[in-house]
C-alpha positions in Angstrom: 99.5 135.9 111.2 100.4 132.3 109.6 103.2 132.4 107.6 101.9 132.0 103.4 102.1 128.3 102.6 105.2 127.3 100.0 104.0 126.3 96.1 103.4 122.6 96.8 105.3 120.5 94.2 102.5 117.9 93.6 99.6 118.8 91.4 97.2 117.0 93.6 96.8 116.7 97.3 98.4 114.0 98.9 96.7 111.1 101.5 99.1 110.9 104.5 98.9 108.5 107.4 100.1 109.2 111.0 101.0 106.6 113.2 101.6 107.6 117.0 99.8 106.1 119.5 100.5 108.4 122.4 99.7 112.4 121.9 96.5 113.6 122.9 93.8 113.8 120.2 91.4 116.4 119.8 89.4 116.8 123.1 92.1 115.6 125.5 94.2 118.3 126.2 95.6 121.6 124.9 97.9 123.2 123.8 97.8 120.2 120.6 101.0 118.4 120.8 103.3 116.9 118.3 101.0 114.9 115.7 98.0 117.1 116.2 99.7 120.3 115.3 101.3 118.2 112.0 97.7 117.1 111.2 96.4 120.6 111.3 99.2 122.0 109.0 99.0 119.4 106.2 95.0 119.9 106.1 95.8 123.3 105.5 98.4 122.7 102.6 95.3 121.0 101.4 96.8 117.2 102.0 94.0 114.5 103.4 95.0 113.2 106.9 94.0 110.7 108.9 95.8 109.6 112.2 96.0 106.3 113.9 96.6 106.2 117.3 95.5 103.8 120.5 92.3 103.4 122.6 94.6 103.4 125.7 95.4 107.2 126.5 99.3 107.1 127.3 99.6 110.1 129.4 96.2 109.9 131.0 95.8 106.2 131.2 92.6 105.4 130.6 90.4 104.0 127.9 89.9 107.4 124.9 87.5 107.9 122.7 87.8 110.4 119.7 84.6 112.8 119.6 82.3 113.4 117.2 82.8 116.0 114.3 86.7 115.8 114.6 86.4 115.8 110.7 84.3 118.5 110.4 86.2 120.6 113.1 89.7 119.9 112.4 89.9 118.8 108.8 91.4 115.3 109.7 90.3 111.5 110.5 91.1 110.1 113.9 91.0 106.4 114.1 91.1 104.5 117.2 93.1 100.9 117.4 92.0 98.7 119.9 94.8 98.2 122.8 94.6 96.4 126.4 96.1 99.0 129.3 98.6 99.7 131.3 99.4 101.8 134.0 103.1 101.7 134.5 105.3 103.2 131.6 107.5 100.4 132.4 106.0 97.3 132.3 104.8 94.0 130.5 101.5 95.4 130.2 102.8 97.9 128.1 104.9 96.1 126.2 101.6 93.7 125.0 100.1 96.7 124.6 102.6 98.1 121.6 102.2 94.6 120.3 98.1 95.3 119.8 98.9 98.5 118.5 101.1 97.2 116.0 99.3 94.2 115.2 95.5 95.6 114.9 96.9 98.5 112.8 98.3 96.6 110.2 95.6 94.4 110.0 92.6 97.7 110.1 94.6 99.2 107.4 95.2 96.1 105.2 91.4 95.4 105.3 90.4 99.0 104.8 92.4 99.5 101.7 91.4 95.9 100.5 87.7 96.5 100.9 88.2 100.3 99.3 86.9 101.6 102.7 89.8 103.3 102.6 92.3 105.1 99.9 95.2 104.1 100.0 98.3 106.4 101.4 101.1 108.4 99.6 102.4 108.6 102.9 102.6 106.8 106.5 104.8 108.8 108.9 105.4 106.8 112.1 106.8 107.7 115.5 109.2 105.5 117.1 108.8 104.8 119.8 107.2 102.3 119.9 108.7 100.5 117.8 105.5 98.1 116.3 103.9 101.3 115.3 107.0 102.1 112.7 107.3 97.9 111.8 103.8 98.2 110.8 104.0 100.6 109.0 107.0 99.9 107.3 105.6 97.0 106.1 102.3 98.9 105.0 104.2 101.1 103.0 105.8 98.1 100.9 102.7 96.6 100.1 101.1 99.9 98.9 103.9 101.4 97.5 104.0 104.1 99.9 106.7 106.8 101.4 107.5 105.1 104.5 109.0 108.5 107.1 110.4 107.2 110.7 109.7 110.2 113.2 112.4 109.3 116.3 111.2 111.4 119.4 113.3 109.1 122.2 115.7 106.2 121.8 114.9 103.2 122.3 116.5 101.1 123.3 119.1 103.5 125.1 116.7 104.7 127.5 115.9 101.3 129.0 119.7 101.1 129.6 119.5 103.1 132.9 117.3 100.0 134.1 119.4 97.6 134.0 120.7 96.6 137.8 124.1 97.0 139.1 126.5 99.4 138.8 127.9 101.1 135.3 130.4 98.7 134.0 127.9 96.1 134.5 125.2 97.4 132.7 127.1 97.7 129.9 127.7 94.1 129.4 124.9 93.1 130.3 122.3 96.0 128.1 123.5 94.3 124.7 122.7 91.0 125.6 118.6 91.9 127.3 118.0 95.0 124.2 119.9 93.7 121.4 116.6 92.5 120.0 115.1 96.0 120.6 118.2 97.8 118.6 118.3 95.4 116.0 114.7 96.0 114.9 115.1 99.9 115.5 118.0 99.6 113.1 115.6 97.5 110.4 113.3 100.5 110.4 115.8 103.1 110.4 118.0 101.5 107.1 113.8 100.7 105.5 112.7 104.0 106.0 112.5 106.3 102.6 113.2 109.4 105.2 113.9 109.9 108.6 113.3 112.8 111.1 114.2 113.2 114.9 113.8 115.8 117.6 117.4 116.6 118.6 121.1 116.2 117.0 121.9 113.6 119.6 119.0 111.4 118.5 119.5 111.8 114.9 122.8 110.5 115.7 122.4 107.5 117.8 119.7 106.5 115.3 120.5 106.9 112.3 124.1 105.8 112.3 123.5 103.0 109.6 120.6 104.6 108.0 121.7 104.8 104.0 123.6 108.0 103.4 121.4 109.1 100.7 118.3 108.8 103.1 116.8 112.1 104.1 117.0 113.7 106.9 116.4 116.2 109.4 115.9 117.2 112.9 113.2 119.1 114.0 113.6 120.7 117.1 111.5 121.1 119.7 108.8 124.0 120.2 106.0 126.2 118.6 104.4 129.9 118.0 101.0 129.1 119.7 99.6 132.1 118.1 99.8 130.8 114.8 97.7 127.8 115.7 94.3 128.5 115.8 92.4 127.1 119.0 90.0 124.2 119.2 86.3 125.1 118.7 85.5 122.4 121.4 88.0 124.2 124.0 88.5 128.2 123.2 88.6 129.2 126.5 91.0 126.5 127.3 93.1 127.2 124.7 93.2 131.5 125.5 94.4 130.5 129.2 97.4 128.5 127.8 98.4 130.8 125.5 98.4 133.3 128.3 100.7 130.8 129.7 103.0 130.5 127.5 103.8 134.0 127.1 103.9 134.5 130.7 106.6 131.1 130.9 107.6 131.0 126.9 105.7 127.7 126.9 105.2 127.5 123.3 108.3 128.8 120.6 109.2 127.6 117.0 112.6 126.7 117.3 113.0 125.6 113.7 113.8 123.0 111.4 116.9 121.9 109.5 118.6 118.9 107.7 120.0 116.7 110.3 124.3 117.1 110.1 126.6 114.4 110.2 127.9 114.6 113.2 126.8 117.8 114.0 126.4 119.1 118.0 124.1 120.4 119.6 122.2 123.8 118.4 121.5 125.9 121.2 120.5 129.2 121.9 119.5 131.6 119.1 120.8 129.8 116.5 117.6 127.2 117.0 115.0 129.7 116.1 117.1 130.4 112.7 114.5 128.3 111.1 115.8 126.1 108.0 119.4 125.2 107.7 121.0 123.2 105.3 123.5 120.6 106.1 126.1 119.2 104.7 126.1 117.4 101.3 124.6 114.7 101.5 122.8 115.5 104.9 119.1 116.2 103.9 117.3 117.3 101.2 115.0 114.7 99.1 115.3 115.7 95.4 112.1 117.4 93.7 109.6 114.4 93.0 111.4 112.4 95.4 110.5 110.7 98.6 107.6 113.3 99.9 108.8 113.5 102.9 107.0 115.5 105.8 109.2 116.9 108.7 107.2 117.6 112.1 108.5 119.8 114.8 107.6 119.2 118.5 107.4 120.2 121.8 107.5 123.8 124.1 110.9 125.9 125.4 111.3 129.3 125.2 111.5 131.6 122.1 115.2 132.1 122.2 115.3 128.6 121.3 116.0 126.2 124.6 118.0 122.4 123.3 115.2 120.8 125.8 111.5 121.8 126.4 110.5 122.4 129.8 108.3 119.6 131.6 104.6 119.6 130.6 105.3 121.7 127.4 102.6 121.6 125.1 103.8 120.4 121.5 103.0 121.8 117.6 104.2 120.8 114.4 105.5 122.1 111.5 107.5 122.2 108.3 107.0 119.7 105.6 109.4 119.5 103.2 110.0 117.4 100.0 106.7 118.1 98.9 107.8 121.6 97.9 110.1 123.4 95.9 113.9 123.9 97.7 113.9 127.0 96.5 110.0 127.8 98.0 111.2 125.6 101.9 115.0 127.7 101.7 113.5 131.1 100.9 111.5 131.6 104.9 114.2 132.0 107.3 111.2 131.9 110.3 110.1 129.4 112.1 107.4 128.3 110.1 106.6 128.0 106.3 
C-alpha cells in the first residue's frame, strides 16, 4: 500500500512545470520512468502538473505524439514542443535539436502565460541535460517569479570528454578549450537555480561545486517500489508482466532520498534504501515557506539498494520535499513518503 502523503505546508495546491525532453510519456513504454513517476506523485499530493517534453522520442527516435485523455487518465498535462530529429546521440543534429527544444519552449510558455492560456507556475523543475531545457527555464522562472529546481541526471560536459581523440594527457588539454562553453553555461544554471537535485553523490559533486552554499540540495538515488505505482489504464497487462519482472530481476526498488553531503562518497548497499538522511549543516534542507522545492528519484537496481541501476531499468519518482513540514519529510524512514 502507498505510503500516507506528509501535511503539505501550502494551503493551496501548487502549478508545477516539468521540463525533460527525453523519458517516455504516457503510451510509450512502461514501467513510467523518471518524470512520469514525479508527475503521478505531485497529482496525487493534489499539485497541478503539466510536463513539457519534445516531439522527437529520444530513446525510440521517431516523431511522438501524446494520446488523447492523458489528463483524464493520469491527472497531468503533456505538452509537445516541436523539435527536428536525430538519430545519433552524438551528433549535430542533436545538438540543433536541444536548441528547438529550448528555444520553442520558452517562447510556447511566454505566449501561453501572456495570453492567460496558461497559469502561470510556482514551479519549473528542469533536467539537465540538455542544457537549453534548464536555460529556458531559468529564464522563465525570473520573469514569473517562479522556483527555478535543476534536476542533474548526467554531466555534461564530462561525458563528452571520453570523445575527444588522442590519448589521456591530451584530452585533457585539449577538453577545456572544445566544452568550456558547455561547463560555463552548466555552471550559470547551477549558481541561478533556487534548488538543485542529482542522481548520485558523484554528480552532485561535480555539479554543484560553485552552486551557493545556502542552495538546496539533494540527491536522489536511483530506483522504485513498482507496486506502489499504480499501472496505466492504457497498458495493464503491460504493466503486470514488468512487474513480474522486476521481482523476478529486482528491476524496480526505492532506494531513497537524502540531502546531498559535501563531499560525501558514495552510498552503497543497504544504507541507500534507508530512505531520508540529513546532511550536514548547511547541506539541504529549504526552510518552511522557502524555495518549494520538489526532489525526484529515478531509475531501477535492486531492493538492497544497488549505486547504479542495471541497463534498461525502468524509472519512478518520488519525494518532494520543501513543500512539507521537516518534521512530516524526517518522520518516514521508507522509501517513499
Amino acid at each position: 500500500m502507498p505510503s500516507p502523503a506528509p501535511e503539505p505546508l501550502t494551503s493551496r495546491p501548487l502549478s508545477v512545470w516539468l521540463v525533460n525532453p527525453f523519458d517516455d510519456i504516457p503510451g510509450e513504454g512502461i514501467p513510467p520512468l523518471r518524470y512520469w513517476s514525479l508527475a503521478r506523485v505531485l497529482v496525487a499530493r493534489g499539485h497541478d502538473v503539466t510536463w513539457w517534453t519534445a516531439t522527437w522520442s529520444h530513446r525510440r527516435k521517431t516523431i511522438r505524439t501524446a494520446p488523447l485523455g492523458i489528463r483524464e487518465d493520469e491527472g497531468f498535462a503533456v505538452r509537445l514542443v516541436a523539435t527536428r530529429p536525430y538519430q545519433k546521440n552524438v551528433s549535430l543534429a542533436r545538438i540543433n535539436s536541444h536548441k528547438d527544444f529550448g528555444r520553442t519552449f520558452e517562447r510556447l510558455a511566454s505566449e501561453g502565460v501572456s495570453s492567460g492560456q496558461l497559469g502561470r507556475p510556482d514551479i519549473i523543475l528542469a533536467s539537465l541535460p540538455p542544457l537549453e531545457g534548464p536555460e529556458a527555464a531559468l529564464r522563465l522562472a525570473r520573469r514569473l517569479d517562479a522556483t527555478f529546481i535543476l534536476d542533474v541526471q548526467d554531466l555534461w560536459p564530462e561525458t563528452f570528454e571520453r570523445l575527444v581523440p588522442g590519448p589521456a594527457f591530451l584530452r585533457q588539454l585539449i577538453a577545456p578549450l572544445l566544452l568550456g562553453n558547455m561547463a560555463a553555461r552548466r555552471q550559470a544554471v547551477v549558481v541561478g537555480a533556487d534548488a538543485l537535485s542529482a542522481t548520485t553523490d558523484a554528480y552532485a559533486r561535480a555539479a554543484f561545486a560553485d552552486a551557493p552554499a545556502e542552495t538546496p540540495r539533494h540527491v536522489c538515488y536511483v530506483g522504485a517500489y513498482v507496486d506502489e505505482f499504480p499501472g496505466p489504464p492504457r497498458a495493464v497487462s503491460e504493466v503486470a508482466a514488468a512487474r513480474e519482472g522486476g521481482r523476478a530481476g529486482g528491476d524496480g526498488a526505492w532506494a531513497g532520498c537524502k540531502p546531498a553531503p559535501t563531499g560525501a562518497g558514495e552510498v552503497a548497499g543497504d544504507e541507500v534504501r534507508e530512505g531520508s538522511k540529513h546532511g550536514p549543516k548547511g547541506a539541504g534542507e529549504a526552510a518552511d515557506g522557502g524555495s518549494g522545492a520538489v526532489k525526484a528519484v529515478g531509475g531501477g537496481g535492486a531492493r538492497t539498494g544497488s549505486k547504479k541501476a542495471p541497463k534498461g531499468a525502468g524509472e519512478a519518482a518520488g519525494v518532494i520535499r520543501g513543500l512539507f513540514s521537516a518534521a512530516a519529510a524526517g518522520a518516514s524512514s521508507g522509501p517513499l513518503e
